[in-house]
N, C-alpha and C positions, 0 to 999 in steps of 0.2 A: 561714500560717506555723504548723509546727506548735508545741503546748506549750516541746517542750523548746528548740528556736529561740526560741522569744519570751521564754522563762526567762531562756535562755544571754543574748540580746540585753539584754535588763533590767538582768541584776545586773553583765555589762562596762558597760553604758552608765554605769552609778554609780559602779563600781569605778573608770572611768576619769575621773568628773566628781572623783571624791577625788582619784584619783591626779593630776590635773592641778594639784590646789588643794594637793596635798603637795609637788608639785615646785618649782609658784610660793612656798610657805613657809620652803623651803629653800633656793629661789635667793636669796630676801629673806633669809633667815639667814645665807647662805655668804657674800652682799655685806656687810652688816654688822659680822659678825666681822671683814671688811678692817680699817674702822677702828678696830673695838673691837679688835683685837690692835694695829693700831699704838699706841694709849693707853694697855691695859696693860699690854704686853709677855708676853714668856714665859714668865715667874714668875707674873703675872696669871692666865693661858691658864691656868697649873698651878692655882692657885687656886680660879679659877670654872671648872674641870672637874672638881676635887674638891667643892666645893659641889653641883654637879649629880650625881654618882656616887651622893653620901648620898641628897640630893634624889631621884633618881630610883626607887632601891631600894623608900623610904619609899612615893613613890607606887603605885609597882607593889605593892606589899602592901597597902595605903590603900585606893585604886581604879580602877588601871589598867585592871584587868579588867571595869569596871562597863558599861563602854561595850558591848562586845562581848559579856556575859552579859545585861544591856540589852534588845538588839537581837535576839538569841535567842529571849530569851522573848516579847517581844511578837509577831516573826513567829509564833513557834507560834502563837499565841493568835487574830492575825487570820488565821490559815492557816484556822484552825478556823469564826471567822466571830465569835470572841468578845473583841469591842471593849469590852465592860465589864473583864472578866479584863486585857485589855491595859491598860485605864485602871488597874486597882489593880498590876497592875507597876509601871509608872510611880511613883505616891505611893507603895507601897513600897521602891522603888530611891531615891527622894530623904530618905526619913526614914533609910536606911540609911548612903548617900555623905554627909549629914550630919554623921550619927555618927562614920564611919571617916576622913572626911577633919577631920573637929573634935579627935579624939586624933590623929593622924597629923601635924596642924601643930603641935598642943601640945609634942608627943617631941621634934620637930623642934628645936623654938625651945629647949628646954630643955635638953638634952643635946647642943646641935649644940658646944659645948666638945670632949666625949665622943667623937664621930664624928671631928671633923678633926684631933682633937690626938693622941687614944690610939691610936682605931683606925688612923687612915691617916696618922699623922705630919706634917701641916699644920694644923699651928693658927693659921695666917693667915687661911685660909680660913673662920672660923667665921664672920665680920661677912657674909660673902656667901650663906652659909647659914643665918643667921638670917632674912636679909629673902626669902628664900628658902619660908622655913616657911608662910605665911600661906594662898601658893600653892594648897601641898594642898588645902584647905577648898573654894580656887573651883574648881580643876580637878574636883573628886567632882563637883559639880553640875554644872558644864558635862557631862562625861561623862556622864551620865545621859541630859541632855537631848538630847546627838549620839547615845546609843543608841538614844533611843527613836524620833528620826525614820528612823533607818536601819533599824529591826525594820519600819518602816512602807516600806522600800524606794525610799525618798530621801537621797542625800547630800548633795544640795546645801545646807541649812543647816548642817550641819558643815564644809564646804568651804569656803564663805563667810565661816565663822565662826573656820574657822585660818587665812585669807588674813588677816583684818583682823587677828586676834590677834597672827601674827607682822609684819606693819607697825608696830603699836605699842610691839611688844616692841623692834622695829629701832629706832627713833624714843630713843625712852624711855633704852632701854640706852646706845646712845652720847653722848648728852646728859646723864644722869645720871652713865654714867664719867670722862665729860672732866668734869664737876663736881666728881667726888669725888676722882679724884686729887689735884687739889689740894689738897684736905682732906688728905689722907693725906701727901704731904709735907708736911705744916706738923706734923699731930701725930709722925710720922718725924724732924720735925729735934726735935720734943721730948724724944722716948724713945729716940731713938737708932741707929735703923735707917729712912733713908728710904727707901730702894728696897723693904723689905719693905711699910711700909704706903700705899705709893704703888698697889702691887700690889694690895695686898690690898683698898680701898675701891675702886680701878677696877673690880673683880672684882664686888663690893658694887653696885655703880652696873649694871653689866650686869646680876648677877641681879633689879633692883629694875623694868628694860625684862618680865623675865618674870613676875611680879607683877602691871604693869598689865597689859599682853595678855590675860592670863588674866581679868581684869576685865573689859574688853572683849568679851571670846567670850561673858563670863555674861550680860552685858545685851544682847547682840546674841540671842542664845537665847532669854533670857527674853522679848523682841520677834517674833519667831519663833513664838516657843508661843502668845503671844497671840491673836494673827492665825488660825491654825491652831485654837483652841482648840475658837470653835464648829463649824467642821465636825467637830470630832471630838466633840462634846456629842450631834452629829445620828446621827453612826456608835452610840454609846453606847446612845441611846433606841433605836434600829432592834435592836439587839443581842438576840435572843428563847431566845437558849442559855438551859437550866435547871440549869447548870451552873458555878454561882457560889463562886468562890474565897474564904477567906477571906485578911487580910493576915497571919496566921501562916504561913498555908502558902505565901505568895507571900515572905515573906522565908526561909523553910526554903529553898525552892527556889531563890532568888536565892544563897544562899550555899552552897546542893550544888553549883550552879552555877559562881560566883564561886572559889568554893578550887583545884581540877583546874585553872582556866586561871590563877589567881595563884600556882601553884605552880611551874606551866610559865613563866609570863613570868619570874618570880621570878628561878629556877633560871634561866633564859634571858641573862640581865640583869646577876645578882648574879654572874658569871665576871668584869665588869669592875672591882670592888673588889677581888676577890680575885687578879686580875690586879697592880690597882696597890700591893695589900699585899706581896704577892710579890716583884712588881718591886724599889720600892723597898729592901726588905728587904736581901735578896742583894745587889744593886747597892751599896747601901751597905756592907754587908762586901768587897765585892769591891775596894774602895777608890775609887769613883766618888764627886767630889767631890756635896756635896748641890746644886751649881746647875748641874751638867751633869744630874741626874735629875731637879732638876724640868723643866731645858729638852726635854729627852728626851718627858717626861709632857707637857707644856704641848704640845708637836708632835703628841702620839702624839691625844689630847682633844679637843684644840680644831683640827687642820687636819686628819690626817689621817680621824677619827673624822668632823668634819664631811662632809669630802666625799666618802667611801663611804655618809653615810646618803641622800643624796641619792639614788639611784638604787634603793636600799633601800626608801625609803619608799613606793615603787608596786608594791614586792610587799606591802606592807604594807595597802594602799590597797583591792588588789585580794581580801586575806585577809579584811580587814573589811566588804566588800560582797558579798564570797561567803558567808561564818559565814550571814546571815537567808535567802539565796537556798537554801543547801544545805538550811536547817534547816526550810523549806515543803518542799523536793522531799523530803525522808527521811520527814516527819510524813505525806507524801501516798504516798509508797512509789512512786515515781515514780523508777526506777533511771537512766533513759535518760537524765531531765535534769539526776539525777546525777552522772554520767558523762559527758555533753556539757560537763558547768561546768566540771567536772574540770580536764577534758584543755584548753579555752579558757583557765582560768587560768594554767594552766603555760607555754602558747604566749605569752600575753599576755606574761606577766614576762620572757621568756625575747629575747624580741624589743628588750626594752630591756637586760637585762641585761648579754649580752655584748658589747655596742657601748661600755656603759657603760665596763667591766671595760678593755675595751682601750683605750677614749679615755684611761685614767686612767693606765693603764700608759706608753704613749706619751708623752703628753705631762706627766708627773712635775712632772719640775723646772720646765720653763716655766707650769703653773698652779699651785704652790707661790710660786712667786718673783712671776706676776701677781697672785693674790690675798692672799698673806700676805708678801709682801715677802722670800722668805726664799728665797735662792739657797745654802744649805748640802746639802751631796749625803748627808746621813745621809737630813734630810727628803725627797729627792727619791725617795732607795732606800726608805724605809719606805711610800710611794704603790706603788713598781713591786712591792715584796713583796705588797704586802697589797689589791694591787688583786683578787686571785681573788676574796677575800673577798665582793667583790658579788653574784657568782654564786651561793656557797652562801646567804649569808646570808638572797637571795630566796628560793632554794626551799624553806629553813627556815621562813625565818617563814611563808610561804605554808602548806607543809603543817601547820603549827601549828596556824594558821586552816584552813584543811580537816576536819583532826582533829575539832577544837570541835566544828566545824558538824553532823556527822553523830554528835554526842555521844561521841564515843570519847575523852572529857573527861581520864581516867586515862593513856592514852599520850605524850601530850608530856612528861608529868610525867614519867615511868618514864625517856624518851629523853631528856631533860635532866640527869638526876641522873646516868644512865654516860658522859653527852657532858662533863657540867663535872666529873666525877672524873678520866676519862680524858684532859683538857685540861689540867688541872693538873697532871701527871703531866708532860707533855710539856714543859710550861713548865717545871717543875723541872729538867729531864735539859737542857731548851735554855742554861736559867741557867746551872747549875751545871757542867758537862761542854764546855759547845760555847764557853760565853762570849760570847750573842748579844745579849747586853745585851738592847735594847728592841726588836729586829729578832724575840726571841725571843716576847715577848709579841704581836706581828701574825701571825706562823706560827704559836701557838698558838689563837688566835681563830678566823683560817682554817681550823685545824684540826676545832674543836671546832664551828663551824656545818657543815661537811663532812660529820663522824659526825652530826650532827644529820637532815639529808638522807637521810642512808643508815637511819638507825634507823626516822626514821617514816616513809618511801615502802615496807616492808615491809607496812606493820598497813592503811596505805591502800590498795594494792592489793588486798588481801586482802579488806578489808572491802567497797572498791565495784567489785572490779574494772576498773575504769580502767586504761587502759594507754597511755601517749602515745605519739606517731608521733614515732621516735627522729630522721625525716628532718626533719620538719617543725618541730619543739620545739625539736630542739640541733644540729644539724648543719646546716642550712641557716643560721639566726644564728651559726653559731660562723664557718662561709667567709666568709660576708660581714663578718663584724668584722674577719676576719684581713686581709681585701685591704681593709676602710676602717683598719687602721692604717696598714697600708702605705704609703698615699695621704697620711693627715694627718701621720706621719713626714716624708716626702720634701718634702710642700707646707709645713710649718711650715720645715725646716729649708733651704729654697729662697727662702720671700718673708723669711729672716733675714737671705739672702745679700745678697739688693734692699734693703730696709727698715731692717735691723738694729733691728725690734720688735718686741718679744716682745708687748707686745698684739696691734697687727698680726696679726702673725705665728700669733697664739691662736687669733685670732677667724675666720679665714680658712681655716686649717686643719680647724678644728672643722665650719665651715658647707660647705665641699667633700667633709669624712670623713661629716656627714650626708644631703648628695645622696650620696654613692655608694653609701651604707649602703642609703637606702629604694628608689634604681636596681637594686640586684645583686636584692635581697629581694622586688621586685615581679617581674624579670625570671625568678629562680629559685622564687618561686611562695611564697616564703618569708612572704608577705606575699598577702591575697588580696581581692577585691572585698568578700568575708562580712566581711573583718577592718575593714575602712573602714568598712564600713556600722554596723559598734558602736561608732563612737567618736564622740564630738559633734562635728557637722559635718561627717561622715563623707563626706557627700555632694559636696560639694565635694572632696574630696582627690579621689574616685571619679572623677570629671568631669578632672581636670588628668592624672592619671596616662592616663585614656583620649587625651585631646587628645596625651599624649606617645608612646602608641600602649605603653606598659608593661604595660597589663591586658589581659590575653585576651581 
């Protein structure tokens, strides 16, 4: 096999061991929120998706970025053969995620008044943003320690460690909201508003599920590192570079590093505050009462948000185990296996994206109403809008991480800053002129990951020459999504006729739109023996589809 095959095969085999352990996180996330939205309703939803907006922001400037500047730097470092220089990334990435995630929870806790009341108009949500705060401090560390296995060209202790993380957080959250609501109506019947603080401790008890999780991932790592530790003592001593870093210049570095991609996620990120300032804002002049916009925002947050990141997050998966892959092949000037990751990346997401894109479309309202109980057609319309959104928003975040990888550190920044100017822009004219209420804030999202796409697939071209096979990448996924909607359309809206059940009816349409998806894909080539062979277990899938006589 050569170099650039055995690269290519490497960095999907991990991208997909993540991506599998992000989709199991979020399916355990998206089951979850079932009953944490039946506990605490839509004003809740509004709540602890404002809690998380501030929450998020914070982290993405804190240490979001640490993971993947992390991972970076070590692959250089072993690319080179220098296992010491990697050892001092590491200890100086944790004395730094320290620091930034130790102020980053302090602002938190202390001004989280500040954030829900002035800035974003819910000052209900501060109790859920306060327990909220703490978070930061273990996420920096955790982060550190999934960057630095992944610069070592393994995901699976990061993968491991957000399965277990989000089980806890499942666990934790809905036991601790169904505790605290009751809390919350008893002080509610004190002060005089029960439904608000019913909401608002439900909300409090969900963030406190993400609290522990994150507790969990740090001891699970720090278990992890242990084990690992002395084979990495043994790489250390073997280490005979003369060319010894000191930790000034590994935190210089870490943070020339660290800013260009916290500026881009930043920017990236922070349109969703500025979304919900907006929103609100206008909306509330425009004479919308305040509990059809928080119900509006609690939909827009907590179900529809949830279930486009799901399919999201395997372009994401696949961005963060390409960043160490790309950044050996650049440091090694290795073009070809450059360019081979490339063009794999893009097929990979894209294979899942549009099937995604269309399942979601299709079936709206039926997995609205199955998982969040909510049979209103505003929510089912805001799925079928804002399902494109999965398509950009992969190959956004994907070329993101691209970018990174091959140090072109300064571009995402530049293409975020005219993506979130020129998105706001649009949201205003959708507000003010069209009167799309909350339909306008999902076509502006879509919008603004779409210029995302288009800004940086310029500077990437360019830079690595890479060119995708327009047959193989998006036109053979997009037919085959088209004839599996078609099929799970007719098959859901057929066993409704027999059954009259909408799980039924879900669960059966889903699993028929998936045989036909991976039948068309194998038949039309869309899909290939090479592509099996990179995924874990690959081998077995290879063996069934031949028995069905699909592979060549």
């Amino acid at each position: 096999m050569s170099n650039a095959r055995r690269s290519d095969h490497s960095f999907l085999l991990q991208g997909s061991i993540l991506a599998i352990a992000q989709i199991v996180s979020k399916i355990v996330g998206l089951i979850y929120r079932i009953p944490l939205t039946a506990i605490i309703g839509k004003r809740g939803n509004d709540y602890y998706g404002t809690a998380f907006e501030v929450y998020n922001i914070i982290l993405i400037i804190s240490s979001f970025s640490i993971p993947l500047a992390v991972s970076k730097l070590v692959a250089a470092r072993i690319a080179k053969g220098e296992a010491r220089n990697a050892k001092k990334v590491l200890i100086g990435s944790l004395a730094f995620s320290a620091v930034s995630g130790g102020i980053a929870a302090f602002i938190v806790y202390f001004f989280a008044d500040f954030f829900t009341g002035t800035l974003l108009k819910t000052p209900q949500s501060v109790i859920a943003l306060k327990v909220l705060a703490p978070t930061l401090f273990v996420v920096a560390i955790v982060g550190v320690l999934r960057g630095f296995f992944q610069g070592l060209n393994t995901t699976v202790p990061s993968a491991l460690s957000q399965v277990a993380e989000q089980i806890v957080n499942a666990i934790v959250s809905i036991v601790a909201a169904f505790a605290l609501v009751g809390y919350g109506v008893k002080v509610g019947k004190v002060l005089g508003d029960e439904e608000a603080y019913r909401a608002a401790y439900g909300a409090a008890g969900g963030t406190l599920g993400t609290l522990s999780g994150a507790i969990v991932a740090l001891l699970f790592m720090c278990f992890v590192f242990f084990i690992y530790e002395k084979r990495f003592r043994r790489k250390v001593a073997k280490d005979r570079t003369r060319h010894n870093e000191t930790y000034r210049s590994i935190i210089k570095i870490l943070v020339l590093t660290i800013v260009p991609v916290l500026l881009s996620t930043t920017l990236f990120n922070i349109s969703a505050i500025i979304d919900q300032g907006v929103f609100k804002n206008i909306a509330n002049a425009q004479g919308y009462s305040a509990s059809q916009i928080s119900e509006w925002w609690g939909v827009f947050s907590g179900q529809y948000k949830v279930l486009i990141n799901v399919p999201i997050s395997i372009a994401s998966s696949i961005a963060a185990s390409a960043v160490p892959a790309l950044t050996m092949a650049y440091e090694r000037r290795d073009r070809k296996t450059l360019r081979s990751q490339i063009h794999s990346a893009y097929r990979f997401i894209m294979i899942f994206a549009f099937p995604c894109t269309v399942g979601l479309m299709v079936l709206a309202g039926p997995i609205m109403e199955l998982l969040f109980a909510d049979a209103d057609d505003t929510s089912a319309m805001m799925l079928i809008i804002g399902s494109i959104a999965v398509i950009f928003y992969s190959i956004s975040s994907l070329s993101n991480g691209l970018l990174q990888g091959i140090n072109k550190l300064r571009i995402p920044v530049i293409n975020a800053i005219i993506a979130l100017v020129i998105h706001l822009v649009v949201l205003l004219v959708l507000m003010e002129f069209f009167y799309l209420n909350i339909y306008a804030v999902i076509i502006a999202n879509a919008f603004y990951a779409a210029l995302m796409c288009i800004l940086n697939a310029i500077p990437l071209r360019k830079s690595t020459h890479a060119r995708q096979n327009i047959k193989s990448t998006y036109l053979i996924p997009g037919i085959a999504s088209v004839i599996m909607g078609v099929v799970v359309y007719g098959s859901y809206n057929l066993i409704m006729l027999i059954s009259a059940s909408n799980l039924i009816s879900c669960i059966i349409s889903i699993m028929l739109g998936a045989i036909c998806y991976a039948v068309i894909m194998l038949l039309m080539r869309g899909i290939t023996r090479h592509d099996l062979e990179r995924i874990p277990k690959g081998e077995i899938l290879v063996t069934l589809a031949e028995k069905l006589h699909l592979l060549r």
